[in-house]
N, C-alpha and C positions, 0 to 999 in steps of 0.2 A: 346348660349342663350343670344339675350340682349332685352331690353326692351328701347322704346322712351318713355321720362317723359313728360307728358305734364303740365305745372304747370303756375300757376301767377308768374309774375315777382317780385322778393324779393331785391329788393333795401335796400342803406343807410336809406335812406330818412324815413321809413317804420320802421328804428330798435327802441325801446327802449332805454332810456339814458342808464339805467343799466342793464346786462345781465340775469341775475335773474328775473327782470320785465317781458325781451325776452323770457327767458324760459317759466316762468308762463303761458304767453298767448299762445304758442306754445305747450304746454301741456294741460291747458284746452280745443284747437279744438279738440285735438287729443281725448280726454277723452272722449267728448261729441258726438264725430263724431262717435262713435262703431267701427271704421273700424281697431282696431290695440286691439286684445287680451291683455293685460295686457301693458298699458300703461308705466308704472314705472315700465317694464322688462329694467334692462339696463345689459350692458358687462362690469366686472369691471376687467383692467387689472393690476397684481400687477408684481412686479421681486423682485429677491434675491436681497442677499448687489450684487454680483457679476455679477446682471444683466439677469439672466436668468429669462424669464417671463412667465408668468400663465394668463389664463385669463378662468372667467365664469359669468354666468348670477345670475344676485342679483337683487331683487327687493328695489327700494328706497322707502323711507317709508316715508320722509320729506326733505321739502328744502324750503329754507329762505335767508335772506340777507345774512347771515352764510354761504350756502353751501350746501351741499348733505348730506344726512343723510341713513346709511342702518344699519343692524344689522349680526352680525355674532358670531360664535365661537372663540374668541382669539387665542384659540390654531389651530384652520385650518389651513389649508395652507398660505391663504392669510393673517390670523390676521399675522400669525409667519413674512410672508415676509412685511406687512406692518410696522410691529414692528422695523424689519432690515434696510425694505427701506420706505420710508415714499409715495415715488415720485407712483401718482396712475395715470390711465388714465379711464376716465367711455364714457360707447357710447351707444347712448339711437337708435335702430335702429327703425324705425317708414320708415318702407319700401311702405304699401298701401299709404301715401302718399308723398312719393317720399322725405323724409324727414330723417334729421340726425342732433343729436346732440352731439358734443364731446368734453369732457372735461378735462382737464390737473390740474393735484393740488397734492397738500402735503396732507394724511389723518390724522385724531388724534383721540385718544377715546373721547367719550364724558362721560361726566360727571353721574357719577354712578346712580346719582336722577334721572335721563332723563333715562336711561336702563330701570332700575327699574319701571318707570311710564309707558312707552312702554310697558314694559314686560304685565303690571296688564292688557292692552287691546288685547292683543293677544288670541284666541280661548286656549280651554283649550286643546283640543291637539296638539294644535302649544307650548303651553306648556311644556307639556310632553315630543314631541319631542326634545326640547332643551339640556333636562335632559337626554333623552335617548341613543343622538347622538356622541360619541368623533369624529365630525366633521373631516374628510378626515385622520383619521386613520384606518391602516387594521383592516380587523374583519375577519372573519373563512366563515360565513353566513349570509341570511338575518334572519333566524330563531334567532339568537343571539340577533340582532335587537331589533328585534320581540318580545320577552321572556322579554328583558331591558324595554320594552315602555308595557309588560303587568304589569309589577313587580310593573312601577311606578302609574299606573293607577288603582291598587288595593293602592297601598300606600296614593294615593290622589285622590279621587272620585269625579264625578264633582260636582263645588261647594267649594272643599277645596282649601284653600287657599297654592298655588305653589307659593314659593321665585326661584326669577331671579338668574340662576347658575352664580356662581362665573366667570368662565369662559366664558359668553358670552355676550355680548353687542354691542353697537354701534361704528361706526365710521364717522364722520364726514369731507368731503372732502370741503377741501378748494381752492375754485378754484383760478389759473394763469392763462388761456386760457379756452373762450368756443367758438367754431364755430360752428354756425349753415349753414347747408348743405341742400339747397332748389334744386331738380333734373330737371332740362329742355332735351326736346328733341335736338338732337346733340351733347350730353355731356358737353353741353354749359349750365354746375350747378352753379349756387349760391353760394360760400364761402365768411360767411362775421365771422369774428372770432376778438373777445375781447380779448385782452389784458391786464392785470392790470399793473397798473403804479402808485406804491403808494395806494392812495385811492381814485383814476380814472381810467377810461379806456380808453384804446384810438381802437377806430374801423379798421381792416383795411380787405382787400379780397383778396383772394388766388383766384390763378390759377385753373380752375378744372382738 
């Protein structure tokens, strides 16, 4: 199966100082253009202390001069390995248009107030579920599930006020590399990938 990309040409010339600017406007066509289901679907890959890696799909929720922002369960898989090993990788695939963004960085919890605030905007049964879920631990069935997420939703009726579980929050990635990946026909792609240096970047391009 392969596919010819046909695309505008993505030069230096054409990048943002700062990589975060780059993202920004490469996320707004995308957003606005309908053509990619859930935008802020990214791949977040994490590994043990001893290197063995994991990787799934997480939605980001926020990003700023700071970095990437998503939300999870501590105790998941990925908080547990995050915890062990900090080093993440996230990969925004933006396929209809021939487009990739991938980023390298250390992640770190964020700050319990910022959870907490998050949490009060989330639906009331993105709520619930939070409550109801021991993220990536066995369970017997889905009716077990099921039975947890009714128990809590007689316990808090919408409207009642759900406190942010102890256990789950955000994480913040801070990035070291981000390249962005523009696809041309002949596999003749685009790689132009930031570096930090201190508190600069310096631009350079990869091979496709």
């Amino acid at each position: 199966m392969r596919e010819q990309y046909r695309s505008e040409a993505f030069t230096e010339d054409t990048l943002a100082a700062d990589p975060m600017h780059q993202f920004a406007h490469w996320f707004r066509q995308i957003a606005a253009g309908g053509m990619v289901y859930e935008p802020n679907a990214m791949v977040v890959s994490t590994a043990t202390a001893d290197g063995r890696p994991s990787s799934r799909t997480v939605l980001l929720k926020k990003y700023d001069a700071r970095g990437f922002v998503f939300f999870t369960n501590y105790n998941s898989r990925k908080g547990r390995e995050l915890d062990a090993n900090p080093y993440v990788s996230l990969l925004f695939p933006w396929h209809p248009l021939a487009r990739q963004v991938v980023v390298t960085g250390a992640a770190a919890r964020i700050a319990r107030e910022e959870t907490v605030a998050y949490f009060r905007t989330r639906p009331h049964g993105s709520q619930l579920g939070a409550w109801a879920s021991e993220q990536s631990a066995v369970i017997g069935s889905r009716q077990e599930l099921v039975d947890r997420y009714d128990e809590l939703a007689a316990r808090y009726p919408e409207g009642e006020h759900i406190p942010a579980p102890p256990q789950w929050g955000g994480f913040r990635v801070v990035p070291e590399t981000i390249e962005f990946w523009q696809g041309h026909e002949n596999r003749l792609h685009d790689r132009l990938r930031y570096v930090r240096e201190g508190d600069d970047w310096r631009v350079e391009r990869l091979s496709p």
